[in-house]
Short mmCIF file of the C-alpha atoms (twelve columns), coordinates in Angstrom:
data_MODEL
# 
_entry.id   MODEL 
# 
loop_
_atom_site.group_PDB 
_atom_site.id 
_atom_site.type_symbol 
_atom_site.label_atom_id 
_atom_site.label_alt_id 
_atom_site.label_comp_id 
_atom_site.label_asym_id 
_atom_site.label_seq_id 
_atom_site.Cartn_x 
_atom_site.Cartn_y 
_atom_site.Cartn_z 
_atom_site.pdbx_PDB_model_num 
ATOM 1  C CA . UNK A 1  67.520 -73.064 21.138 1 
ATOM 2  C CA . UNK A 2  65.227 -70.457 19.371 1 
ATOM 3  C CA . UNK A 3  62.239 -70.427 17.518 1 
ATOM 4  C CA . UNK A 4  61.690 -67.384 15.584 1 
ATOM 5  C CA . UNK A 5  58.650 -68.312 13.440 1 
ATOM 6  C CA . UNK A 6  55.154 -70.394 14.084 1 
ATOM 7  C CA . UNK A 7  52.800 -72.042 11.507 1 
ATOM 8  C CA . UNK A 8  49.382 -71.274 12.758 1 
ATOM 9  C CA . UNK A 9  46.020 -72.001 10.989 1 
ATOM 10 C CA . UNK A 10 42.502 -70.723 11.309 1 
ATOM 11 C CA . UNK A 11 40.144 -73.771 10.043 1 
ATOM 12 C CA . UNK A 12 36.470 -72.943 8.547  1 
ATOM 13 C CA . UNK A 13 33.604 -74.901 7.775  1 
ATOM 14 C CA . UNK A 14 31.010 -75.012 5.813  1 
ATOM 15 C CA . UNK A 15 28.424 -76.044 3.701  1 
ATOM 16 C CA . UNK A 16 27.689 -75.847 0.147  1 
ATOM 17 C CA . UNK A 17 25.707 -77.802 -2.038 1 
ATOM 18 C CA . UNK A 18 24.985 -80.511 0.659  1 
ATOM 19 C CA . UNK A 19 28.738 -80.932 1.008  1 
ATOM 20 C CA . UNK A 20 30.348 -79.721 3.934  1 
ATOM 21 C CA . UNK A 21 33.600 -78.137 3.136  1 
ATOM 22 C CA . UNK A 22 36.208 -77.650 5.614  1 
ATOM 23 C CA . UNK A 23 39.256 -75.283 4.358  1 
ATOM 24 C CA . UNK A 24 42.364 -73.898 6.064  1 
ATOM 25 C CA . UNK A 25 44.457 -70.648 6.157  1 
ATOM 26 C CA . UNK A 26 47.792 -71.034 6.943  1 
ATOM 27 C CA . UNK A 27 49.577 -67.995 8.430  1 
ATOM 28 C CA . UNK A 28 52.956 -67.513 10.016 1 
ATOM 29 C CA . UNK A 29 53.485 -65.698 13.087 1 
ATOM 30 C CA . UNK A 30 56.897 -64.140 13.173 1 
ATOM 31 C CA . UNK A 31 59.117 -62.518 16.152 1 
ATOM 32 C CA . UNK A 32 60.924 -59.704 15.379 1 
ATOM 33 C CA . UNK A 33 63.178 -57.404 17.443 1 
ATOM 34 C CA . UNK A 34 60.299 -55.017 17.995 1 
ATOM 35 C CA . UNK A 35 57.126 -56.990 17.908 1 
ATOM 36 C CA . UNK A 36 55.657 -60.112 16.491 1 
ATOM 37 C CA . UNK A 37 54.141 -59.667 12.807 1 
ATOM 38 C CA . UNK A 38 51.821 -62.227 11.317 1 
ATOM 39 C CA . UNK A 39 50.272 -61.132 7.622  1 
ATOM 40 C CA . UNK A 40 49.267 -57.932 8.224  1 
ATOM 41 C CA . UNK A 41 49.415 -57.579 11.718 1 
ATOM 42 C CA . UNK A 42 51.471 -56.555 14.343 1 
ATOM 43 C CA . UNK A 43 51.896 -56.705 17.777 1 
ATOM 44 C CA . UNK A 44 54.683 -54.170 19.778 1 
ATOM 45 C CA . UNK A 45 56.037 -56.020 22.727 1 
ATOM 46 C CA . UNK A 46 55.217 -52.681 24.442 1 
ATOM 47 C CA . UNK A 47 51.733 -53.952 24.243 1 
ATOM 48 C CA . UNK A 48 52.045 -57.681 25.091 1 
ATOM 49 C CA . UNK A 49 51.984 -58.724 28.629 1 
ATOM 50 C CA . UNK A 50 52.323 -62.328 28.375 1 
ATOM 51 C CA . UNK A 51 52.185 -65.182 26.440 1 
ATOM 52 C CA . UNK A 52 51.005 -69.128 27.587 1 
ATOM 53 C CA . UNK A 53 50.094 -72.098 25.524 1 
ATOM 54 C CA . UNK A 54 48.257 -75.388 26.022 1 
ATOM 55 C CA . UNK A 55 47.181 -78.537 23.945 1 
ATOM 56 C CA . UNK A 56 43.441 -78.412 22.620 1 
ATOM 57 C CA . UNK A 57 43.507 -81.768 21.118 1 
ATOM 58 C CA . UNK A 58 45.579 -84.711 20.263 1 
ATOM 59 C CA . UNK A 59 46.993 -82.268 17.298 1 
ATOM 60 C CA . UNK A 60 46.401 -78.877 17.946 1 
ATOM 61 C CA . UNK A 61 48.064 -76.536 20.073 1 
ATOM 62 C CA . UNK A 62 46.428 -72.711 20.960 1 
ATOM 63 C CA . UNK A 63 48.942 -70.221 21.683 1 
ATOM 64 C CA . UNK A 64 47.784 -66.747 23.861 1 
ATOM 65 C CA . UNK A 65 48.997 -63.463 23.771 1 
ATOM 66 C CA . UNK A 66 47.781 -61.678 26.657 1 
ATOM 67 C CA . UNK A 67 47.730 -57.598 25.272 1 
ATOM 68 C CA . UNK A 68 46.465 -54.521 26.395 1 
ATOM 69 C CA . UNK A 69 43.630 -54.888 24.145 1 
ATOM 70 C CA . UNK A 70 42.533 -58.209 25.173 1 
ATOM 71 C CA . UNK A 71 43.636 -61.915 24.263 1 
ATOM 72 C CA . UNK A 72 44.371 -62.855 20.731 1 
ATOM 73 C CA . UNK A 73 44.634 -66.778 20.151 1 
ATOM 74 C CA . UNK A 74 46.621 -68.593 17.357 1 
ATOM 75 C CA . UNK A 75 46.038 -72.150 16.654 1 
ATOM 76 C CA . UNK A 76 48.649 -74.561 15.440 1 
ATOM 77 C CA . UNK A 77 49.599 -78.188 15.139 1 
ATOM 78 C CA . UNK A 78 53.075 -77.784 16.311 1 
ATOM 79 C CA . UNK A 79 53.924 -77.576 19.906 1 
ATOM 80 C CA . UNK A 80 54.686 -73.849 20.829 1 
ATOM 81 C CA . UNK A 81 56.882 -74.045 23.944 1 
ATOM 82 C CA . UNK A 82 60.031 -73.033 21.971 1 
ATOM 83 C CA . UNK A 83 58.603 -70.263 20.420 1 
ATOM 84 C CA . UNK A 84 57.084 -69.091 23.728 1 
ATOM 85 C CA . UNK A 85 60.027 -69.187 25.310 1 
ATOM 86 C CA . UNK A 86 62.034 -66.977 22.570 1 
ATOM 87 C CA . UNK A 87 58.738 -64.193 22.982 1 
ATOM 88 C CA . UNK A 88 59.693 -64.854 26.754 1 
ATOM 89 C CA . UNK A 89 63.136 -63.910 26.528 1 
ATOM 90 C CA . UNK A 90 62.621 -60.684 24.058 1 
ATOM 91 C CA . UNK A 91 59.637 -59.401 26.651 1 
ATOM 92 C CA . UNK A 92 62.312 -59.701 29.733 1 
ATOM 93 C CA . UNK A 93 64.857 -57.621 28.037 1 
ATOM 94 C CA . UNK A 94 62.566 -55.228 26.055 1 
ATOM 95 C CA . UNK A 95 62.959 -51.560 27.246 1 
ATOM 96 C CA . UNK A 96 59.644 -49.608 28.195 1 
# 
């Protein structure tokens, strides 16, 4: 099984009028044939080495995407061993 597409989230606090405020932006990360997109980024699988995961908390999950310009992190609070598996696969066959 696949998993072509991962809910992340980027969670900010803080505080206004004596209230502290906690708000979060939900993004989707996206593999394509080419690269993995999320907004209005994108990352060429020319440029990503690897990719690992591990549990933070009881909830949340960080995903890594080791690049050749460093590590960029996505939190999320679903598990993402499928969808490391399918960026697996696609950087196995990718042609360089």
């Amino acid at each position: 099984m696949t998993q072509t597409t991962l809910t992340t989230h980027i969670t900010t606090r803080q505080i206004k009028n004596n209230e502290l405020q906690v708000n979060k932006h939900v993004a989707t990360l996206n593999i394509k044939q080419d690269g993995l997109t999320c907004q209005n980024n994108y990352y060429p699988y020319k440029i990503i080495r690897d990719v690992s995961s591990r549990r933070i908390t009881k909830d949340t999950f960080i995903l890594y995407l080791h690049t050749d310009e460093g590590i960029i992190s996505f939190l999320s609070d679903d598990n993402p061993h499928t969808f490391k598996e399918t960026i697996h696969h696609y950087l196995n066959t990718k042609v360089t």
